[in-house]
N, C-alpha and C positions, 0 to 999 in steps of 0.2 A: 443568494439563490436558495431558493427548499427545494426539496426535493421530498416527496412522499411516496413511501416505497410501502407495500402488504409485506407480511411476514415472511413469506416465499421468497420474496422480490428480494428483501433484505438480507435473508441468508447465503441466498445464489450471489450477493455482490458481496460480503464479506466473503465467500470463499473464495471468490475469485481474488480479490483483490490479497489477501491472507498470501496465495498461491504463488501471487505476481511480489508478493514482498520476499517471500525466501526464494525466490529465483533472481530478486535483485540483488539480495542480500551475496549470492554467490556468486553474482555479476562483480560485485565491488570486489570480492575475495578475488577473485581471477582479473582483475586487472589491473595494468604495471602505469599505464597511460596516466599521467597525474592530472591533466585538464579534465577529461573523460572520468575518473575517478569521480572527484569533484564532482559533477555533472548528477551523475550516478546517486551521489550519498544527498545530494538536497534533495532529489527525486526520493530517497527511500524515507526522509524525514518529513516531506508531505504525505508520503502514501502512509506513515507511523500514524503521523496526526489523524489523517482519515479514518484510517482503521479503528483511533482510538473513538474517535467519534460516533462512529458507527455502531461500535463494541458499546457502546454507554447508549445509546437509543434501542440497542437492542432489550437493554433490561426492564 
């Protein structure tokens, strides 16, 4: 899939998503639940990757 985003577009979804990483980031901190953990850290290792993604088309 592409996605073509304006300049605007693109900074409004990296800060969201920026936003949504260190709120997961202190999701995983604060939780004891190992399954849900789990759960948790693959989700923040696709939103890393995306972000990383993003961060590099941004330049």
């Amino acid at each position: 899939m592409e996605l073509t985003l304006h300049t605007e577009e693109q900074q409004l979804l990296l800060s969201i998503l920026e936003q949504r990483h260190q709120e997961l980031l202190k999701e995983i901190a604060h939780t004891d639940h190992r399954e849900f953990k789990q759960g948790l850290r693959k989700n923040e290792k696709l939103l890393d990757s995306m972000l990383s993604r993003l961060r590099g088309a941004a330049v």
